[in-house]
C-alpha positions in Angstrom: -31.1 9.2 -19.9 -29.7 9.6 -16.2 -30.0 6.4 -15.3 -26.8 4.3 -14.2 -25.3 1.2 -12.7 -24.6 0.8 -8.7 -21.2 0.0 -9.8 -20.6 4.2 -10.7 -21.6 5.1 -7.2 -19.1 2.4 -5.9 -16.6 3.4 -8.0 -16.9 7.3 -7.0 -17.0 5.9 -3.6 -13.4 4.1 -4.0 -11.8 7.9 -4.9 -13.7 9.7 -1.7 -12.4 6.6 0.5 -10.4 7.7 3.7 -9.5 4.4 4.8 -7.4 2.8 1.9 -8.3 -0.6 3.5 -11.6 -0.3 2.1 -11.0 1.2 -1.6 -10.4 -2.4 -3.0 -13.9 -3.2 -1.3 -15.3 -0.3 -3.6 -14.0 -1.4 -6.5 -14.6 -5.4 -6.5 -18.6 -3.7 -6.4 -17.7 -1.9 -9.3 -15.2 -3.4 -11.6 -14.6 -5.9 -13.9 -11.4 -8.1 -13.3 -9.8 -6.9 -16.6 -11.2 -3.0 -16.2 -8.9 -0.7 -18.4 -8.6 2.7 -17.0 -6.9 5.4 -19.0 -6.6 9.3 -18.7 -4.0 11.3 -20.0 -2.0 10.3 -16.9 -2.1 6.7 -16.8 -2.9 3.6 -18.8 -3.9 0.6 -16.7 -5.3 -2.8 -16.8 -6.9 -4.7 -13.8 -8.4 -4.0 -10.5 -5.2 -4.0 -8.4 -4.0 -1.5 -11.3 -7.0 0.9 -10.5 -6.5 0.4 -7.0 -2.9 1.4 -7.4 -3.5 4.7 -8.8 -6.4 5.9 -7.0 -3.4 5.2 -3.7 -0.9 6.9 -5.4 -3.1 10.0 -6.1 -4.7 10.1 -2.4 -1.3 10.3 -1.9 -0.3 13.4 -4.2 -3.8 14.7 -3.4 -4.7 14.4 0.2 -7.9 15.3 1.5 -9.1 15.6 -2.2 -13.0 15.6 -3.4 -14.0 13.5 -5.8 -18.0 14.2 -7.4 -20.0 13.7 -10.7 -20.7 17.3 -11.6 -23.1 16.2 -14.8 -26.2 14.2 -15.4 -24.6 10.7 -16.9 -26.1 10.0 -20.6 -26.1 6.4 -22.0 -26.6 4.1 -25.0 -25.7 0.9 -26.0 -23.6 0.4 -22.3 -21.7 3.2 -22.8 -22.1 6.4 -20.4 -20.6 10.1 -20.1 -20.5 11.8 -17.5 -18.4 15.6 -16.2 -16.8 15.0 -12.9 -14.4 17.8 -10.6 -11.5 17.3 -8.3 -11.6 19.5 -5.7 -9.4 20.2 -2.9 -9.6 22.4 0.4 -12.7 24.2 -1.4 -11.1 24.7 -5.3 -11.5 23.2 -8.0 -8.0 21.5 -9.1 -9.3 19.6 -12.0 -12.2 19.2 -14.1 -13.0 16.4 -16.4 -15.1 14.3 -18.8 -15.6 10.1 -18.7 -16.4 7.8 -20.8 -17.4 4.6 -19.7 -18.3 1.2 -20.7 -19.8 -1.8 -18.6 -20.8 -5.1 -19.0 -24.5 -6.6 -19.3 -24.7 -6.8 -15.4 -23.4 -3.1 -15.0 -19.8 -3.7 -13.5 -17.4 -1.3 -15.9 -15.3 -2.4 -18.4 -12.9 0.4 -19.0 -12.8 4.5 -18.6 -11.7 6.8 -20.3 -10.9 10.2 -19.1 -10.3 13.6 -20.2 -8.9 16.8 -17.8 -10.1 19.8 -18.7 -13.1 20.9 -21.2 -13.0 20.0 -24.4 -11.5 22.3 -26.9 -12.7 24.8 -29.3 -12.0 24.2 -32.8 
């Protein structure tokens, strides 16, 4: 299925956001109050959480591309998805969701991976 909720765009839309005034208006489209987000970077709970982290890596990543590089699959509210960083043209990091939302499509929690997934 490729298929999705509007919240995913809003949420992609929060990382490619120039002005940071507006990223919180992304992400109360997109996120549920108590939204867990957790790569191997971070662990974080709550919108002003999220919205703290995507600030602090504009910051370490200025000028930075955020995209869904993937189709996104689904079942049972749960989606997966491959996504890319990129940054003056290369490709800084690649990566792997998994996400959950609730019964009217805002997300619950992601969960993020850099990098492919291993070989055994």
């Amino acid at each position: 299925m490729s298929n999705y909720p509007e919240s995913f765009d809003h949420m992609l839309a929060a990382w490619n956001e120039s002005e940071p005034q507006l990223v919180r208006k992304h992400l109360l489209k997109a996120l549920t109050p108590d939204v867990r987000f957790v790569d191997p970077s971070i662990d974080v709970t709550g919108i002003e959480g999220f919205e703290n982290n995507v600030h602090e890596v504009h910051t370490r990543l200025p000028g930075a591309v955020y995209s869904r590089t993937s189709g996104v699959d689904s079942h049972h509210g749960f989606y997966r998805y491959h996504w890319a960083i990129h940054q003056n043209g290369e490709l800084l990091v690649p990566g792997f969701d998994v996400v959950e939302t609730d019964n009217s499509g805002f997300i619950i929690s992601v969960i993020g991976f850099f990098g492919p997934i291993p070989k055994t």
